[in-house]
KOLDO-766476 format. One line per field, with one value per residue (C-alpha): residue in three letters; x, y, z. Coordinates in steps of 0.001 Angstrom, whole numbers, plus 500000, padded with zeros to 6 digits. Layout:
N
residuo <- c(Ala,...) .
px <- c(X,...) .
py <- c(Y,...) .
pz <- c(Z,...) .
This chain:
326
residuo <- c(Unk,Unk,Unk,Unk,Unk,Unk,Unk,Unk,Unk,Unk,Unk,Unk,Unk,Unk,Unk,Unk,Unk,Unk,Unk,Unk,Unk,Unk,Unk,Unk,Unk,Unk,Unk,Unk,Unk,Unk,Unk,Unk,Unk,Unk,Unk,Unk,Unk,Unk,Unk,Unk,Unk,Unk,Unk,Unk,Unk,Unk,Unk,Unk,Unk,Unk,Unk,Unk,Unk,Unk,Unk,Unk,Unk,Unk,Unk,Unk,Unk,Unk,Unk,Unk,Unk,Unk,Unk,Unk,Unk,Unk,Unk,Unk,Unk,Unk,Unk,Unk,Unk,Unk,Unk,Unk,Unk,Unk,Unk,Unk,Unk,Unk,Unk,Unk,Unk,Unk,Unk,Unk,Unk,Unk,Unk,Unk,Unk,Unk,Unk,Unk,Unk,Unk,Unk,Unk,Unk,Unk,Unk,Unk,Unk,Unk,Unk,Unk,Unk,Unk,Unk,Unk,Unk,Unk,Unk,Unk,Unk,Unk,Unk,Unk,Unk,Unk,Unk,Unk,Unk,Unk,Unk,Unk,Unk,Unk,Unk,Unk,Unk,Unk,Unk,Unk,Unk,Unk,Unk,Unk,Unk,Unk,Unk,Unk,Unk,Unk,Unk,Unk,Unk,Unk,Unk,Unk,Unk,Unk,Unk,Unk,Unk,Unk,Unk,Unk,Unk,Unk,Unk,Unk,Unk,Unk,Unk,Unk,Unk,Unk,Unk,Unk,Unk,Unk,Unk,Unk,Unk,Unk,Unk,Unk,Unk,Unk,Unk,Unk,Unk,Unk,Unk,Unk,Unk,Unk,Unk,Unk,Unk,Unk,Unk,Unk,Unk,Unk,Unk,Unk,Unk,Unk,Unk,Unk,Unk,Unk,Unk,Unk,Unk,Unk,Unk,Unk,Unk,Unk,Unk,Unk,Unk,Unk,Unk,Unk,Unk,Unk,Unk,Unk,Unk,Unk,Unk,Unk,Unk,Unk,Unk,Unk,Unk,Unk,Unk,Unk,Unk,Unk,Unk,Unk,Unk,Unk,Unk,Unk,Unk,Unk,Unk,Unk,Unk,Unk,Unk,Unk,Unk,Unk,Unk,Unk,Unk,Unk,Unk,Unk,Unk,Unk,Unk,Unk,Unk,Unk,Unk,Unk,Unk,Unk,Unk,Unk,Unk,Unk,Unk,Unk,Unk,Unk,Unk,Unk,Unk,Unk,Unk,Unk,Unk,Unk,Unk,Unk,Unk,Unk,Unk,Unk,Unk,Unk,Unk,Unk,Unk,Unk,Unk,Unk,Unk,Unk,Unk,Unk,Unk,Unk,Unk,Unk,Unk,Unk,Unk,Unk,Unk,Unk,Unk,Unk,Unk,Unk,Unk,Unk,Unk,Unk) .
px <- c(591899,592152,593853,590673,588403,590612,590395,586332,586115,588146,586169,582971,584363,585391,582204,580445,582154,582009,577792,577794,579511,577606,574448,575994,576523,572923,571158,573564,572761,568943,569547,566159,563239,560171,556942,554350,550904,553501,555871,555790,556739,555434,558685,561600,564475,567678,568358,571742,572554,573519,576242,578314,578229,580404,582912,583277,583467,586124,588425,587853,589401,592346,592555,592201,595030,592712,591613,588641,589352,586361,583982,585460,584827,581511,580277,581523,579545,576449,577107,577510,574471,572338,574251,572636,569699,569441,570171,568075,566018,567775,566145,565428,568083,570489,570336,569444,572941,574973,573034,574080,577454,578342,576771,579077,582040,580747,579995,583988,585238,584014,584864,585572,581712,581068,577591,575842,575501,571630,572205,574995,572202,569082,571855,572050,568556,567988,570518,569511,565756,567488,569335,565375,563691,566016,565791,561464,563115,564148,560760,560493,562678,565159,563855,567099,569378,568490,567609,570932,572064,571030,571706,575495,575757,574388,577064,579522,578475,578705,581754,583716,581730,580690,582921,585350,584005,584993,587260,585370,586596,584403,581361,582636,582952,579514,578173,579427,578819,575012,575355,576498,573366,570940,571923,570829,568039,566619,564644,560660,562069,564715,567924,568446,567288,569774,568607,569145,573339,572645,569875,571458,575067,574652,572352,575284,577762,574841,574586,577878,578939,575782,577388,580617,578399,576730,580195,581406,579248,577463,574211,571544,569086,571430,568610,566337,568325,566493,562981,561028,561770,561717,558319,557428,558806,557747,553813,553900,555251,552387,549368,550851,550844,547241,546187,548208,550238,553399,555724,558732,557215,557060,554173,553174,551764,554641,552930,555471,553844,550293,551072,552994,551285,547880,547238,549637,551672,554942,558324,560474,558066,557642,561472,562066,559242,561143,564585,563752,561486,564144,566286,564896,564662,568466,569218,566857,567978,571550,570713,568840,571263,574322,572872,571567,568118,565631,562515,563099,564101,561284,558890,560234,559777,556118,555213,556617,555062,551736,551715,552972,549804,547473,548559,548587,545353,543773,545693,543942,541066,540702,542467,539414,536730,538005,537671,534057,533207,535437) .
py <- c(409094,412205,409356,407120,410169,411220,407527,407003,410770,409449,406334,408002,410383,407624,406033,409207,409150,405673,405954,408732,406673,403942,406214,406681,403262,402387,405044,403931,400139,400736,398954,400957,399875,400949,400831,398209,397295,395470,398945,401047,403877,405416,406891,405107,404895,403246,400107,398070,401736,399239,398450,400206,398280,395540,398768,399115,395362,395607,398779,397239,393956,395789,398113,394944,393339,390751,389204,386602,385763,382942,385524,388433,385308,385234,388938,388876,385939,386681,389988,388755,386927,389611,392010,389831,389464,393198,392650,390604,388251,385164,381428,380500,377493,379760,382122,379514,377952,381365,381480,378208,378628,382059,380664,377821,380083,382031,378951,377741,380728,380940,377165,375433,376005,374477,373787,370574,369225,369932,373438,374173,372859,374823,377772,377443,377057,380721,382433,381749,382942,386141,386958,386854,388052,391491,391917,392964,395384,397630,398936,401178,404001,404412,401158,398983,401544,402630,399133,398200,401222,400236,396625,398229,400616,397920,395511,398258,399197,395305,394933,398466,398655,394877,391765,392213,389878,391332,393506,396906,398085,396114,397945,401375,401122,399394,402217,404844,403063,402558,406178,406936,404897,406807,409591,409191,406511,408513,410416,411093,410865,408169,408963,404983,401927,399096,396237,392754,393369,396277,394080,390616,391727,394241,391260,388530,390857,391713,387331,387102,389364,388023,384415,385909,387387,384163,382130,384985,384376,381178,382942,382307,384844,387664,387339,388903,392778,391565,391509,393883,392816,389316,389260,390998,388585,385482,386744,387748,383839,382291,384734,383927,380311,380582,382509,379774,381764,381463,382550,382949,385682,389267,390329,393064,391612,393257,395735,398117,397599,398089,401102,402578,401375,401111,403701,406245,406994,408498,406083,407501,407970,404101,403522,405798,403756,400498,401748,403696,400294,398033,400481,400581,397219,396782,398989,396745,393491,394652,395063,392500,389572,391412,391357,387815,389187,386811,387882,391046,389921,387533,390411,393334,390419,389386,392756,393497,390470,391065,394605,393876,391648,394008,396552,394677,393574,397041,398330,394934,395786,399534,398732,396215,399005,401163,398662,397631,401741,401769) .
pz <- c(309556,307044,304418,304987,304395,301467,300096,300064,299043,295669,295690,295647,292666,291003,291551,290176,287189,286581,286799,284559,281735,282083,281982,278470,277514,278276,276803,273845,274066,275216,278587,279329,281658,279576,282052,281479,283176,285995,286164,289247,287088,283998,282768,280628,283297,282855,284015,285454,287266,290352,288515,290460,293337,291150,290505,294171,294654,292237,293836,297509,296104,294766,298146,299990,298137,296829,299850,300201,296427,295613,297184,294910,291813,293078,293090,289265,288412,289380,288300,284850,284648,286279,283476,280712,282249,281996,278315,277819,280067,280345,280708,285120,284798,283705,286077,288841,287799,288135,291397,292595,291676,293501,296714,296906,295785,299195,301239,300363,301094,304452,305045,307005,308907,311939,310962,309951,306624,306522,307670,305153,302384,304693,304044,300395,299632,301622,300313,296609,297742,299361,296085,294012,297004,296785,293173,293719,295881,292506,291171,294046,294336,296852,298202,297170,298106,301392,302949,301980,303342,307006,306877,306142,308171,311457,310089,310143,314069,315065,313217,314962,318837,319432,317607,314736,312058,308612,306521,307577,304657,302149,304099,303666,300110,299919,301447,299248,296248,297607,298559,294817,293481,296107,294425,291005,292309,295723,293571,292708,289245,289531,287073,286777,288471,290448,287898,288483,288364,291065,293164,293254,293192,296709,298380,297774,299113,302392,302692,302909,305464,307460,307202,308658,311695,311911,311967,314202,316769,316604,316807,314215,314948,313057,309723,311661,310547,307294,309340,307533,303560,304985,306519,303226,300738,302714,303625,300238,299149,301032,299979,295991,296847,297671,294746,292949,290954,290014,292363,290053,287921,287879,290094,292642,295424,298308,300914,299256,295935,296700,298932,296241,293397,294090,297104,295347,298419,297529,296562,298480,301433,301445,300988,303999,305906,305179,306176,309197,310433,309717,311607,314666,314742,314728,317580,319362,317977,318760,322151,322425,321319,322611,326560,325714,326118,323700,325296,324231,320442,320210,321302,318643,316240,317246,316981,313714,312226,313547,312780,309541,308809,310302,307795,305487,305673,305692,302917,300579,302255,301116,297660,296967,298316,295834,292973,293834,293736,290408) .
């Protein structure tokens, strides 16, 4: 145990270390986020500091003696094209391609499934919405960081106290590299943001451990430790598709947006909100699908999602009395 400790203690230095130089590099290369009418800032932060989650990805593959190889080649690639995207914002097919392409590397390496053909495309088609639903997340600080943190840390619990389903050691050096971020990013003045390489690259390596529960156990209702952004993101899908706008742009229509942006509430206040929700959740989830209990999972969810709405609603509500006494 005191060589595991020692081991994530390095890792984390490490990890440190590596952030602070690549603070350097971007301030050198301007991989800044300067705020615009859209920003939930007002401050020039750097962006891509999520870019540590690939340098964990990368020392867990060597510590792990390269296991799960096509899913390691899939981290990097969408890494890469979230990296340039960074950059400079690269064209939808493009990044729609890299997307593709990483969630089949995933897919085959968790192959053979014993699902369907449908599902495995139903699968696909989710998981490449998961990895743009995730990447909102990063205009909020903290928010990123400590929802991964949680979904984790519950992975890490089913994996250790309920059914062995992954290499436990991938999620203990996710969660000090998203510890490592939270630092510089858990902050009313955030030192960097995740970016798109930070965003997509810890929501690839959250889908696939999720698939591995799923395979695990042959029980589909696992998403649901994503209940809180997912209500969110879809809710906030459907009241865009009204509106008819354009879904695949820059916009800030999430509860976590308007609470932050336009009711002023604090970032990290809102980030806590999220976690600590989504938290509870999975203890009750857990419980829940472990004891076979689906009344009680359908009711946590019901009441999420309505309370959700009901929120929602009031928060739109007192955002537009405000703008009819502006």
């Amino acid at each position: 145990m005191q060589s595991s400790w020692l081991s994530w203690a390095l890792s984390a230095i490490a990890m440190i270390v590596a952030e602070l130089a690549y603070f350097k590099v971007a301030s050198r290369l301007n991989i800044i986020d300067k705020p615009n009418e859209r920003s939930s800032h007002v401050n020039p932060i750097i962006r891509g500091g999520g870019i540590i989650f690939l340098f964990g990805m990368v020392l867990w593959f060597i510590q792990s003696k390269f296991l799960w190889p096509f899913f390691f080649a899939a981290v990097v690639t969408i890494a890469i094209i979230s990296f340039l995207d960074d950059l400079k914002p690269q064209h939808a097919g493009a990044r729609f391609l890299f997307h593709l392409v990483a969630v089949v590397l995933v897919i085959y390496q968790l192959w053979p499934l014993p699902w369907p053909a449908y599902l495995i495309l139903v699968a696909v088609v989710v998981c490449i919405g998961t990895l743009n639903a995730f990447n909102f997340m990063d205009g909020i600080n903290g928010m990123a960081g400590t929802y991964a943190f949680v979904a984790l840390t519950s992975f890490l619990f089913i994996d250790q106290s309920i059914v062995k389903f992954t290499d436990d050691r991938l999620l203990w050096m996710m969660i000090v590299a998203v510890l490592v971020f939270l630092f510089f990013n858990f902050r009313s003045k955030a030192r960097c943001f995740a970016g798109d390489v930070g965003s997509v690259t810890i929501a690839l390596v959250l889908i696939f451990v999720l698939l591995q529960l799923i395979r695990a156990t042959g029980n589909f209702l696992w998403p649901l430790v994503f209940l809180v952004y997912g209500t969110d993101s879809v809710v906030t899908i459907v009241y865009r598709i009204r509106r008819r706008e354009n879904i695949f742009k820059a916009h800030r229509s999430h509860l976590y947006q308007y609470l932050c942006n336009e009711l002023g509430i604090s970032h990290l206040l809102v980030s806590s909100g999220y976690a600590v929700a989504q938290a509870l959740i999975n203890v009750v989830l857990i419980i829940g699908l472990v004891r076979f209990n689906y009344a009680l999972v359908f009711a946590v969810t019901l009441f999420f999602v309505v309370a959700y709405l009901f929120v929602r609603e009031k928060v739109r509500a007192k955002i537009q009395s405000q703008v009819v006494k502006e």
